[in-house]
C-alpha positions as CSV (number, residue, x, y, z in Angstrom):
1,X,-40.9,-86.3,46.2
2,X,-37.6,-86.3,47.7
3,X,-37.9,-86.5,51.8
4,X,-34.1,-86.5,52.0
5,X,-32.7,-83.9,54.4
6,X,-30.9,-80.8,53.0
7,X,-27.4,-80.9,53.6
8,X,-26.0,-78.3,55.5
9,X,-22.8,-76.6,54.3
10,X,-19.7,-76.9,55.4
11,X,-17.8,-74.1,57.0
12,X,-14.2,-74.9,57.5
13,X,-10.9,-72.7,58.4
14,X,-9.2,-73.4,55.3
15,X,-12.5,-71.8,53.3
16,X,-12.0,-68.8,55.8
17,X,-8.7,-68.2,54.9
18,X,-8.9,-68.7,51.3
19,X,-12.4,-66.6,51.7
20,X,-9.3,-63.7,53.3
21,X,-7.0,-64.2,50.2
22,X,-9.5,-63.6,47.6
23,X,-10.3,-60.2,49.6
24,X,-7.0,-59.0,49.5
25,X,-7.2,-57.0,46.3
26,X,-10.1,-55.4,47.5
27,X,-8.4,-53.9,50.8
28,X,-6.5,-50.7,49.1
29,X,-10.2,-49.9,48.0
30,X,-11.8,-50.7,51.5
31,X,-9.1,-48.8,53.4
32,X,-9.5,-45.6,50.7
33,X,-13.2,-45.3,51.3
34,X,-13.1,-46.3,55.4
35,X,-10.5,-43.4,55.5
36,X,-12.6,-40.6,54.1
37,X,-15.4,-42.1,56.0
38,X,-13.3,-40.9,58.9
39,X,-12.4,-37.7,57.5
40,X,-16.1,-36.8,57.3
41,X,-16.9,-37.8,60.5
42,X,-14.2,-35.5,61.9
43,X,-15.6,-32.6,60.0
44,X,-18.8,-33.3,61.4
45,X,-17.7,-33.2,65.1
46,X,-17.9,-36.9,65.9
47,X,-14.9,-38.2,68.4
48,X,-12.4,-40.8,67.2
49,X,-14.3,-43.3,69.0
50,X,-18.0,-42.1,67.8
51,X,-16.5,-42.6,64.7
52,X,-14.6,-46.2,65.4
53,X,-17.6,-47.3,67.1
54,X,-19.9,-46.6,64.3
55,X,-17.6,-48.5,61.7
56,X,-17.4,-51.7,64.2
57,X,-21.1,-51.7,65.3
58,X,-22.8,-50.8,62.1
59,X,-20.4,-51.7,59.4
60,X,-22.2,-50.0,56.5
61,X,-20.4,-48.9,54.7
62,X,-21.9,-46.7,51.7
63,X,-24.6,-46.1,54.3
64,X,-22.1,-44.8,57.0
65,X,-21.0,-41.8,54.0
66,X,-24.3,-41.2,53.1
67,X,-25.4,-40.8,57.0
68,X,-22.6,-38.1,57.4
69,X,-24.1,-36.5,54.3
70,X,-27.2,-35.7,56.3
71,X,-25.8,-35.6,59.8
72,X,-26.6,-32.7,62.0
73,X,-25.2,-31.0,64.6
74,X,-29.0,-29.7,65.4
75,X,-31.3,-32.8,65.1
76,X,-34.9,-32.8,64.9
77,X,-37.6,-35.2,64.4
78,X,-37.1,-34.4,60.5
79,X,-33.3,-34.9,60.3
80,X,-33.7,-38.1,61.9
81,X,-36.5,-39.3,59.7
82,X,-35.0,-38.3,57.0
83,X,-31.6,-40.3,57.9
84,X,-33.3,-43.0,58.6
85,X,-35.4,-43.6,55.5
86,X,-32.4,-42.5,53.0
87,X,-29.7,-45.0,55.3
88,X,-32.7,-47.8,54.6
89,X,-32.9,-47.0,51.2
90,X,-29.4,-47.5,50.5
91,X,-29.4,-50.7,52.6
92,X,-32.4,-52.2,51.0
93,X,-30.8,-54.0,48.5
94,X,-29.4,-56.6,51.4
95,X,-32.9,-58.1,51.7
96,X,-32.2,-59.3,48.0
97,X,-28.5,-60.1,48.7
98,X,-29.9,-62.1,51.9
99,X,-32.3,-64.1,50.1
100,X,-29.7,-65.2,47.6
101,X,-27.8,-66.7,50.1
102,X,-30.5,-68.4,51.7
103,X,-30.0,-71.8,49.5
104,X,-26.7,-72.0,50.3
105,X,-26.5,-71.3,54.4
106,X,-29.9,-72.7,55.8
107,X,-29.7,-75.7,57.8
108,X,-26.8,-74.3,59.1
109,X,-27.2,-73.2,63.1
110,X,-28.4,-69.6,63.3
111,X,-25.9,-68.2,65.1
112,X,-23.4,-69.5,63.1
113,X,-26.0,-67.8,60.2
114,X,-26.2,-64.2,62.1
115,X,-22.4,-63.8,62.2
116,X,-22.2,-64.1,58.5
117,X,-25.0,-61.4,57.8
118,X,-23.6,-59.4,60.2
119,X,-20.5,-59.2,58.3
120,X,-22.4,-58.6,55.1
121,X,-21.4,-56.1,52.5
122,X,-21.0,-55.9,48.5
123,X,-17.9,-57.3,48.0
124,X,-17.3,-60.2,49.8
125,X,-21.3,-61.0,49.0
126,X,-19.8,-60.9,45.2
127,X,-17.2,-63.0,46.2
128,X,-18.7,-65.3,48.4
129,X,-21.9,-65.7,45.0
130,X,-18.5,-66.8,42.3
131,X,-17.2,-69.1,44.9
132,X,-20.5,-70.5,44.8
133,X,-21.6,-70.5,41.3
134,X,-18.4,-72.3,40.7
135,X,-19.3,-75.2,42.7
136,X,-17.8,-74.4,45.9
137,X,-20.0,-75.1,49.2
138,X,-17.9,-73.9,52.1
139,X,-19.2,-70.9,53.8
140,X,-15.8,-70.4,55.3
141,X,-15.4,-68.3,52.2
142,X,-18.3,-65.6,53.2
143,X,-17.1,-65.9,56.9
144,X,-13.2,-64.6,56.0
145,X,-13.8,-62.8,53.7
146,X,-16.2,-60.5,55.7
147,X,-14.5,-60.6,58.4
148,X,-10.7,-59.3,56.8
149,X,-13.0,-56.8,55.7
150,X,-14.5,-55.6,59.0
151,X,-11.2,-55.1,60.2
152,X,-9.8,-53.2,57.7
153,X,-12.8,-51.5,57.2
154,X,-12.4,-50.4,61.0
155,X,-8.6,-49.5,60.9
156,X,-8.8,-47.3,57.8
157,X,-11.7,-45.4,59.9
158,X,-8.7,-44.1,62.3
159,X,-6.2,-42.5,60.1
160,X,-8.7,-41.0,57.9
161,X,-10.0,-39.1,60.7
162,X,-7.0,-38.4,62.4
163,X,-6.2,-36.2,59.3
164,X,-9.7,-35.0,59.2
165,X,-8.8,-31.8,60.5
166,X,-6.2,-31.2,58.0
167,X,-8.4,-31.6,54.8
168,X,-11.0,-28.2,54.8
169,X,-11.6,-28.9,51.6
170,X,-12.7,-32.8,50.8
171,X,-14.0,-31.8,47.1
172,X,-9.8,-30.8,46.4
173,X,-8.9,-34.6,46.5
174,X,-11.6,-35.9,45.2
175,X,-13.4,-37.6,48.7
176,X,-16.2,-36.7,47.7
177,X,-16.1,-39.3,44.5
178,X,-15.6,-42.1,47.1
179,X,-18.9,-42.9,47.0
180,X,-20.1,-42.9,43.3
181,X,-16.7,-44.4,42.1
182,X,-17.4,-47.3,44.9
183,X,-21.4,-48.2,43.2
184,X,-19.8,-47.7,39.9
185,X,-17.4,-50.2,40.3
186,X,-19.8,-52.3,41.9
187,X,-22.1,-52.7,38.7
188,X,-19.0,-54.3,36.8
189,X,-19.1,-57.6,38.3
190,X,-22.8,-57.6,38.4
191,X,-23.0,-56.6,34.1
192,X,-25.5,-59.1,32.5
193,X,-26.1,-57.5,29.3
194,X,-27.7,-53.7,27.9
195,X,-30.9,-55.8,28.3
196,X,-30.6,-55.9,32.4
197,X,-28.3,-52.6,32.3
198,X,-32.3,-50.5,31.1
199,X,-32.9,-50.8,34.8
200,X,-29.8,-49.1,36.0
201,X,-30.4,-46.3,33.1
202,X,-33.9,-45.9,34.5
203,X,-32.6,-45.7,37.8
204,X,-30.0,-43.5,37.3
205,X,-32.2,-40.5,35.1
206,X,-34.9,-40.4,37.8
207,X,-32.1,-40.0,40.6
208,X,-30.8,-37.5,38.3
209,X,-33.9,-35.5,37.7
210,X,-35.2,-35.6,40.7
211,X,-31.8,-34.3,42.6
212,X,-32.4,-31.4,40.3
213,X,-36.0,-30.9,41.1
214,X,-36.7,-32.1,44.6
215,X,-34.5,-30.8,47.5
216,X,-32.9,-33.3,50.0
217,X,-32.0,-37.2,49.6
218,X,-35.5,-38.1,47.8
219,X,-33.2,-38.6,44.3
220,X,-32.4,-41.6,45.9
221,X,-35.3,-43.3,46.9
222,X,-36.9,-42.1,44.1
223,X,-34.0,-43.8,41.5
224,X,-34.1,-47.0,43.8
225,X,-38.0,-47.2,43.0
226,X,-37.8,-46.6,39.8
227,X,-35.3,-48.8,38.8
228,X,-36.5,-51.8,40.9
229,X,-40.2,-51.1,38.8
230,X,-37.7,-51.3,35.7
231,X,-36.4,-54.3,36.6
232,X,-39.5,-55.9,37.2
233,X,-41.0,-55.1,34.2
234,X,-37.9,-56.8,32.3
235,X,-37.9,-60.2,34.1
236,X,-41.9,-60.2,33.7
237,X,-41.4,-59.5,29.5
238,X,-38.7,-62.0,29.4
């Protein structure tokens, strides 16, 4: 049995800013979809600083579209149900994401711990997992990189609704592809094979199915259930 303490990762500046360069390719993307984030929000009556606040507090991301896709000007108990099950929906997969960090960051202090989830999304998760993989134990890299991406994230929110009045008709350039183009891309780093890819497949004809079936946002949860039951099924056959 091995009673020797865990050691506790290292966070240092130079792993923050290295953890900033490898984001940098990822900015034109961030600021793209942060921008029609703000567009939406505009054409849903928010205020520039609703809107900034919500990218700075909540930082969600593909959650903050898919809240504007239900937002109401008239809310009831439904409407608020409803965006609250479909926004957790779409955010359950950061329990996993959280989990496969927790080799790597515990024993560090929890505050230190908290900042880094806060600043939690896809990318710099992806990043932070290759860093990793490849040997590296700095946490640094998570910390910058999150953080360059908050920030941008935030910035690209103002512009994008500043010109959300000028764009009546977001389906004529395409915003509304910012959010399936941003989980497509997502699945490339993550490929592991057609065998792993059944789950997505599974995922993606219920969604489909049911969006033409089932009126609302249930094609979501109803994909995400079915394609985590897919996926479980796999990993118990293998």
């Amino acid at each position: 049995m091995n009673d020797r303490p865990a050691r506790v990762p290292t966070l240092t500046r130079a792993g923050m800013r290295l953890g900033m360069q490898l984001t940098m390719p990822l900015i034109p993307g961030t600021i793209a979809m942060s921008a029609a984030f703000g567009t939406i929000a505009a054409q849903k009556g928010m205020t520039l600083v609703e809107a900034v606040m919500m990218s700075a507090f909540l930082f969600a991301g593909a959650s903050q579209l898919v809240a504007m896709e239900v937002w109401n000007n008239v809310w009831t108990f439904g409407t608020i149900l409803t965006l609250a099950l479909v926004t957790a929906t779409v955010n359950m997969r950061y329990l996993l994401m959280g989990a496969a960090l927790q080799p790597w960051l515990s024993g560090m202090p929890r505050t230190r711990i908290a900042a880094m989830l806060a600043l939690l999304v896809d990318a710099n998760w992806i990043i932070a997992m290759r860093y990793r993989s490849e040997g590296g134990s700095d946490a640094g890299i998570l910390l910058g990189s999150g953080l360059t991406m908050w920030m941008f994230w935030v910035a690209g929110t103002i512009p994008g609704f500043l010109v959300g009045d000028l764009v009546k008709n977001p389906q004529r350039f395409g915003l509304d592809l910012v959010l399936p183009i941003f989980f497509a891309a997502m699945l490339v780093p993550l490929w592991r094979g057609r065998r792993r890819a059944l789950g997505w497949m599974v995922a993606g004809a219920v969604a489909w199915v049911t969006a033409h079936f089932v009126a609302g946002y249930w094609f979501i949860i109803a994909g995400a259930i079915a394609g985590s039951i897919a996926g479980a099924f796999l990993d118990e056959r293998r």
